[in-house]
TIKELO-267214 format. One record per residue (C-alpha): residue number from 1; x negated, y, z negated; chain. Coordinates in Angstrom, 3 decimals. Layout:
TIKELO-267214
PT seq       xx       yy       zz mol
PT NUM        X        Y        Z   A
...
END
This chain:
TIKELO-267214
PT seq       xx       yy       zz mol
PT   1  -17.321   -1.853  -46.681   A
PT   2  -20.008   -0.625  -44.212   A
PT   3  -20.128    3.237  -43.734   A
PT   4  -18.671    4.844  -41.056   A
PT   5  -20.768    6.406  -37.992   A
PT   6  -20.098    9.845  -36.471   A
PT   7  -20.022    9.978  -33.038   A
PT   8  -23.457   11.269  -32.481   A
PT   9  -24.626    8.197  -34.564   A
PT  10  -22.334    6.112  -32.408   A
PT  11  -23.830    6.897  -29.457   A
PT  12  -27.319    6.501  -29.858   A
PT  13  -26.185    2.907  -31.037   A
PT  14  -24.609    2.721  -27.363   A
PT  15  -27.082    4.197  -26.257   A
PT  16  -24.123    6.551  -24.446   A
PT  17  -22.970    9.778  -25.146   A
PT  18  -19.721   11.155  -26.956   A
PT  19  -18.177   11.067  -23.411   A
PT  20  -18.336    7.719  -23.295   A
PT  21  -17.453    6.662  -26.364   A
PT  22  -14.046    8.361  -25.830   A
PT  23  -13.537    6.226  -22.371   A
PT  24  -14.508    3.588  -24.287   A
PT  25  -11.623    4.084  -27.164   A
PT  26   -9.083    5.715  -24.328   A
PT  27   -9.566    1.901  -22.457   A
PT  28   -8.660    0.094  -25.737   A
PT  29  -12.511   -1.376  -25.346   A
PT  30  -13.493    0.683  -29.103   A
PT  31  -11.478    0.849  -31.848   A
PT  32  -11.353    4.232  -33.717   A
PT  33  -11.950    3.931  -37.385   A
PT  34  -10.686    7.360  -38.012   A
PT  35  -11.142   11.142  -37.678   A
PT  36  -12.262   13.499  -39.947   A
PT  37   -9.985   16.313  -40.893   A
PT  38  -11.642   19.025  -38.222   A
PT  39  -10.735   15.905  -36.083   A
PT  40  -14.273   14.295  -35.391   A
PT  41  -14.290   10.580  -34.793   A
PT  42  -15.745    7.784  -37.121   A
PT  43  -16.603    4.841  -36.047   A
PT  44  -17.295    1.338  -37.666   A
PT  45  -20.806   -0.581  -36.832   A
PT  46  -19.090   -4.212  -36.148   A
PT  47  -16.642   -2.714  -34.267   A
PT  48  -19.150   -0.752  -32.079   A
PT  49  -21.059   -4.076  -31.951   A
PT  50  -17.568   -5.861  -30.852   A
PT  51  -17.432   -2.970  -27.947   A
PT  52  -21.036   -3.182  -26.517   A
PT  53  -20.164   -6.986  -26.094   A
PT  54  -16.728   -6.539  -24.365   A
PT  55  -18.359   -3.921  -22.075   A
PT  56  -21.257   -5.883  -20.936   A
PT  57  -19.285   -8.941  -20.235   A
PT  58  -17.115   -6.410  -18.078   A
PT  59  -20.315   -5.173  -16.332   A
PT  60  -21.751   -8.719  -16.301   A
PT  61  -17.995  -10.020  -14.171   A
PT  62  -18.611   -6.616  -12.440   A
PT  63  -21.862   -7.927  -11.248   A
PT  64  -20.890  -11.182  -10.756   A
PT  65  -17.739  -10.614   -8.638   A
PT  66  -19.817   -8.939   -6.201   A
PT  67  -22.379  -11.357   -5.570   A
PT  68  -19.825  -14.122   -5.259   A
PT  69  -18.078  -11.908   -2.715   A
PT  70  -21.368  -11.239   -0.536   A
PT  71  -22.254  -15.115   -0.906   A
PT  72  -18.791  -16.316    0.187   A
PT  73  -18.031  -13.478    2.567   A
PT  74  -21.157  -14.184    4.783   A
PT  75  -23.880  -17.117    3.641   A
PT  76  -26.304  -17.877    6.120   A
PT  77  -25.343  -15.025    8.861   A
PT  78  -21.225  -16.532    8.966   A
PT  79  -18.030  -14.616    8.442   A
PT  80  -15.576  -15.041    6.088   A
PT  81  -12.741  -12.332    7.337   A
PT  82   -9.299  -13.235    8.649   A
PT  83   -7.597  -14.501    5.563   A
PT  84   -6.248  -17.521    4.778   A
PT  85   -8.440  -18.503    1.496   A
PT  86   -7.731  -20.625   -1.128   A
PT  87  -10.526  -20.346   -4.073   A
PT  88  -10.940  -22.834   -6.939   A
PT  89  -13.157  -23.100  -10.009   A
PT  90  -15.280  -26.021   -9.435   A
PT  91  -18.404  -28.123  -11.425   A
PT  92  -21.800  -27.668   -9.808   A
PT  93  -22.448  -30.731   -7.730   A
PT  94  -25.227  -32.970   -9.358   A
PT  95  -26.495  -34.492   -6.279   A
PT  96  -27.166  -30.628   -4.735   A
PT  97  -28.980  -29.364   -8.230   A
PT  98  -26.200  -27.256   -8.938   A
PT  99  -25.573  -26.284  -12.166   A
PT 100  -22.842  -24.667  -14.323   A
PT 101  -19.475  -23.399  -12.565   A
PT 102  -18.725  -22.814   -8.716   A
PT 103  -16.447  -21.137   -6.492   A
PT 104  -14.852  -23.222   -4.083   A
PT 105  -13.033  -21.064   -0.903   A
PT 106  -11.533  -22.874    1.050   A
PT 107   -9.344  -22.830    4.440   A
PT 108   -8.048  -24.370    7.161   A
PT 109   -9.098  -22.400   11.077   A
PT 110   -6.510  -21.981   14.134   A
PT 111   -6.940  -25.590   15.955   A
PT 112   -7.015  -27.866   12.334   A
PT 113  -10.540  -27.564   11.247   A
PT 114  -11.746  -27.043    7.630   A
PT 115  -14.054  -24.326    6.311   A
PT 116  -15.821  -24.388    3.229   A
PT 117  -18.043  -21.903    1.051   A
PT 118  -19.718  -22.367   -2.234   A
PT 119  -20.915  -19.721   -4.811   A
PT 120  -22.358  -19.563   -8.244   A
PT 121  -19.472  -18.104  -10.699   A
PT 122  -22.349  -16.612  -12.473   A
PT 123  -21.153  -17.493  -16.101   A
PT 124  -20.129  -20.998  -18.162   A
PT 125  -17.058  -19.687  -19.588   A
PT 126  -14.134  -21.045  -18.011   A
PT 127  -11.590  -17.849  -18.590   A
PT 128  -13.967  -15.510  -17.131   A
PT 129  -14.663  -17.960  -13.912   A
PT 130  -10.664  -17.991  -13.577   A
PT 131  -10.246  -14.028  -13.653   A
PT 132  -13.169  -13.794  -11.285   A
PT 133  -11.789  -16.604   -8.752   A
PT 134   -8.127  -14.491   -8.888   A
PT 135  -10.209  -11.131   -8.205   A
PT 136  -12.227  -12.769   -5.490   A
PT 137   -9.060  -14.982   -3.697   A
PT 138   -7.453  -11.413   -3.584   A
PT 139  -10.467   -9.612   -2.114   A
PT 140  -11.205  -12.767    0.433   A
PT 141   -7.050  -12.047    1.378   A
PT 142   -6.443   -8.445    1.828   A
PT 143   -2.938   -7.606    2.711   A
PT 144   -1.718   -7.418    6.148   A
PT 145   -1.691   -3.348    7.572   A
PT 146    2.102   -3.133    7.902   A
PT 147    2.310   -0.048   10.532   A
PT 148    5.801    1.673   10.601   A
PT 149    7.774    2.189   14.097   A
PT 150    9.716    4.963   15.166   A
PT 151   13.461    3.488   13.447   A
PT 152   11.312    2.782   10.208   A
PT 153    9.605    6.922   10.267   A
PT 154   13.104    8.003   10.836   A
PT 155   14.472    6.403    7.788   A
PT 156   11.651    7.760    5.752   A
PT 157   12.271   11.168    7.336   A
PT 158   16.109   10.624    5.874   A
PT 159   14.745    9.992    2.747   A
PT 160   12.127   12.785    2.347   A
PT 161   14.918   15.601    2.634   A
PT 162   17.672   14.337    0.534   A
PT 163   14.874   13.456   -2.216   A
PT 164   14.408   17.626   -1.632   A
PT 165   17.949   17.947   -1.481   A
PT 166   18.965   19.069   -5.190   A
PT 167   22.844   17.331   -4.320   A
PT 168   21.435   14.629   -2.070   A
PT 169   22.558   16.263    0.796   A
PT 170   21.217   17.745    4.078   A
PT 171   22.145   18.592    7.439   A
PT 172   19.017   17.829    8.436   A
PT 173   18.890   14.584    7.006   A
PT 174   22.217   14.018    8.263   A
PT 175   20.699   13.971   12.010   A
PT 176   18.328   11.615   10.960   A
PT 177   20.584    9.087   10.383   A
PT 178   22.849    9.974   13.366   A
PT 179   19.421    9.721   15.295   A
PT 180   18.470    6.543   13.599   A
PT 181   21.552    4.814   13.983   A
PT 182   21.882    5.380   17.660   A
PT 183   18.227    4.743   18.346   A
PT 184   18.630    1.395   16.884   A
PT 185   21.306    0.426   19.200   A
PT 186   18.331    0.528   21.752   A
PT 187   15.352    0.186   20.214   A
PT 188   13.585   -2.958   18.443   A
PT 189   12.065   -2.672   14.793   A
PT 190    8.726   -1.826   14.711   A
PT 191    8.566    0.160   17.994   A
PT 192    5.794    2.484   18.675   A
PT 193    6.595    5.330   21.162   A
PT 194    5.593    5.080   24.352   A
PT 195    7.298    7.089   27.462   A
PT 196    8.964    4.377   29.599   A
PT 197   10.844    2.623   27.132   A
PT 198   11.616    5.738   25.374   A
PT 199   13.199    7.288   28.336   A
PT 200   15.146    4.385   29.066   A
PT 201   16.730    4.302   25.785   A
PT 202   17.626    7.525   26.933   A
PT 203   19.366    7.020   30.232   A
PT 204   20.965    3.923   28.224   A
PT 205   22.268    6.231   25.563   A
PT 206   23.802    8.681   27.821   A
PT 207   25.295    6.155   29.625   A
PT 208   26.757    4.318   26.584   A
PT 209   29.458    7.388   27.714   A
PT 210   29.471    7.558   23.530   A
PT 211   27.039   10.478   23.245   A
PT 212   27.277   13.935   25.684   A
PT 213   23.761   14.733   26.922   A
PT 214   23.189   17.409   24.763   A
PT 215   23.695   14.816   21.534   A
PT 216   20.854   12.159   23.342   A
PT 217   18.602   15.175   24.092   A
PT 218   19.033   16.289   20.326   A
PT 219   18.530   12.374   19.421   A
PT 220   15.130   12.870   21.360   A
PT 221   14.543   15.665   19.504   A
PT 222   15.040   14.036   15.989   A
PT 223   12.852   11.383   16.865   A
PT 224    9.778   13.566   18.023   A
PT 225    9.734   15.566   15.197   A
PT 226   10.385   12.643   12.653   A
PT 227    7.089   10.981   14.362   A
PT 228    5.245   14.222   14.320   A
PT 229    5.995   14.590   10.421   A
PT 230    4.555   11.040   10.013   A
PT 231    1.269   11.977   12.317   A
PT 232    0.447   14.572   10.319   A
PT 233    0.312   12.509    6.962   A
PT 234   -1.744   10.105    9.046   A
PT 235    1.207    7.268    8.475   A
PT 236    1.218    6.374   12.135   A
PT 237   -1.036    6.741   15.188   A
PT 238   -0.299    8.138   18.664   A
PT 239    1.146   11.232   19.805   A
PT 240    4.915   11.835   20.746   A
PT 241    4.916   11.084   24.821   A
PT 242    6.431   14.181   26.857   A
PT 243   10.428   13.317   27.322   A
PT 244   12.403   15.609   29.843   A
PT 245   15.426   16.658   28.339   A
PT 246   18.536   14.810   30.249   A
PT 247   20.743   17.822   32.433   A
PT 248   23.946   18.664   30.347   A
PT 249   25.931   19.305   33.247   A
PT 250   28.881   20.826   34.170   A
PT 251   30.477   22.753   31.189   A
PT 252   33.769   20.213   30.076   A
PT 253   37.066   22.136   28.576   A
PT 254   36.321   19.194   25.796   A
PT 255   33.661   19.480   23.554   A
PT 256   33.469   15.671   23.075   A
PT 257   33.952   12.133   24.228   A
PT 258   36.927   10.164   23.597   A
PT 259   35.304    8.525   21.727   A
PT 260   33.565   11.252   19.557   A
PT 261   36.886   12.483   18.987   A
PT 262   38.000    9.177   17.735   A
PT 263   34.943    8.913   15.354   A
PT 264   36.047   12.910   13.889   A
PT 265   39.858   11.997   13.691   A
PT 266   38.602    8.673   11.567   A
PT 267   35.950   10.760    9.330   A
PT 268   38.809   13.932    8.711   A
PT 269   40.898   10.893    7.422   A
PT 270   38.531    9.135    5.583   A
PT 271   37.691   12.484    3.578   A
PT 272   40.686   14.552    3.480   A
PT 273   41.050   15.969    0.517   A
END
């Protein structure tokens, strides 16, 4: 059996530090041999052999996955952005004195037309050429920048406070939903605020005749301060346009709508006792 190494040993075989070796055993890359009863690490020779080789092929794909990006991205002054790739491990072509392994990208342009680009997968070994063609297919095909609207903030709003909520429950996040609900009744997915159509899902609301004026102008409310929350974690873009609160108007003897007072007569009977 080979004697063990101390770390210090170790490392000048690396030709690393301690620090190193440890990220090297934390990433499974070095296997420990064993620690000395103050705690020290040991270390075998073959199996700090077996590590320097794992790491350098990692460097080595490192290496190799960006040059293969820079070649396919952009050879000869093109562009390769806007999605759409498909990228195979190919043979060299003979006939164009290419040698070893290729990556083929492929795909097919608005109006039917084909586009091709070539690179050198930079190794022989067909398992490495297939992790670096799934690494470079991703990068080639970033995911589409899904930007929220005003119904989708609101729902995240909702979920923020009850997740703060020890019971689940919040006023707050109660409005929310109210606002979310009735917004939605007007609104399209996806919308991003902008002062005409926001004030006439306004004068739509009010004159659903479901909602008194002072519910639509808390609605409003709601909304700006549910897009304000998300501009200030830099989820969304634009600022809240200015919205004139609707005129409540004449004080009623009923505090609701028919129709609110419907909506409380079937929620008291839906949770009495």
């Amino acid at each position: 059996m080979s004697p063990l190494l101390t770390t210090a040993e170790a490392a000048v075989l690396a030709g690393g530090t301690a620090k190193t070796l440890g990220k090297w055993v934390a990433a499974g890359a070095l296997v420990l041999a064993g620690r000395t009863p103050g705690g020290n690490m040991r270390f075998r020779a073959s199996d700090e052999q077996a590590a320097l080789v794992r790491v350098d092929e990692a460097r080595r794909a490192e290496s190799g996955l960006a040059l293969a990006l820079a070649r396919l991205r952009a050879p000869e002054g093109g562009n390769a952005t806007g999605g759409g790739w498909t990228v195979q491990v190919v043979p060299g072509r003979a006939g164009a004195g290419e040698r070893g392994l290729f990556l083929r990208a492929r795909r097919r342009r608005a109006g039917g037309k084909s586009e091709e680009r070539r690179a050198p997968a930079g190794t022989d070994d067909p398992a490495t050429a297939e992790r670096l063609r799934v690494a470079v297919e991703e990068s080639l095909n970033p995911p589409e920048l899904v930007v929220p609207g005003l119904l989708e903030v609101l729902e995240a709003r909702e979920d923020e406070l009850r997740r703060r909520s020890a019971s689940g429950r919040s006023k707050a996040a109660d409005d929310y939903r109210a606002t979310l609900l009735a917004l939605a009744t007007v609104l399209p997915d996806r919308f991003v605020p902008a002062r005409a159509p926001l004030l006439h899902a306004r004068d739509e609301l009010a004159a659903s005749g479901r909602w008194l004026p002072d519910v639509v102008n808390m609605f409003m409310r709601r909304a700006a301060a549910a897009w304000r929350w998300a501009l200030k974690r830099e989820l969304v873009e634009g600022d809240w346009p200015v919205i004139k609160r609707l005129d409540p108007g004449p004080v009623r003897l009923h505090p609701s709508t028919p129709h609110e007072f419907a909506a409380l007569v079937a929620w008291l009977c839906d949770n009495a006792g």
